[in-house]
N, C-alpha and C positions, 0 to 999 in steps of 0.2 A: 630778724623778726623777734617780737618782745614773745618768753617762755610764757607770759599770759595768756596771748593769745593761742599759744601754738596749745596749751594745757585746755582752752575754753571747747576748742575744736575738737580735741582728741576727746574730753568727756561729751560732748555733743553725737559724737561718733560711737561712743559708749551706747550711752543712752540708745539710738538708733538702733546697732547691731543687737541690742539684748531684747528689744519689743520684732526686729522684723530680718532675722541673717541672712535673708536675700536681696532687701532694699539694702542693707550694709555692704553686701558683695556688691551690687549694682552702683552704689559712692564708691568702695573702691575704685573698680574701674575706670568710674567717671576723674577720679582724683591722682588718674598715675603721673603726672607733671610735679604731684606736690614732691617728689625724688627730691628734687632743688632746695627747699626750705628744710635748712640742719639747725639743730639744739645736740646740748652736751645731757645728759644725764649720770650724775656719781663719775664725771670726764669720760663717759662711753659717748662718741657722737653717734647720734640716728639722724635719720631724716624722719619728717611727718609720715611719708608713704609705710616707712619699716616700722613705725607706732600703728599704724592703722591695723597693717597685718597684721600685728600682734594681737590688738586689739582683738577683733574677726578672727583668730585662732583658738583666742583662749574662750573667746565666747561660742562658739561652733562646737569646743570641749565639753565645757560646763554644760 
């Protein structure tokens, strides 16, 4: 999968979780299959799923 798309997603996912952290919890768990689609970042591999959580963590923080 092109790191395009996977990048338009994850900030789409952004966006979401910072106007509403339980419609974001609620894509989380609708999105636990995304486990399967991996990208490298700085050669660390994630999958989509472990950006999201991240995602949803750091904004839950802030």
């Amino acid at each position: 999968m092109s790191i395009y798309l996977i990048a338009i997603i994850l900030t789409i996912y952004l966006l979401l979780c910072s106007r509403n952290i339980q419609a974001g919890f609620l894509v989380l768990l609708a999105s636990l299959p995304l486990y399967l689609l991996r990208f490298d970042i700085f050669n660390i591999p994630l999958t989509v799923l472990e950006g999201m959580i991240f995602i949803c963590f750091f904004v839950w923080v802030s």
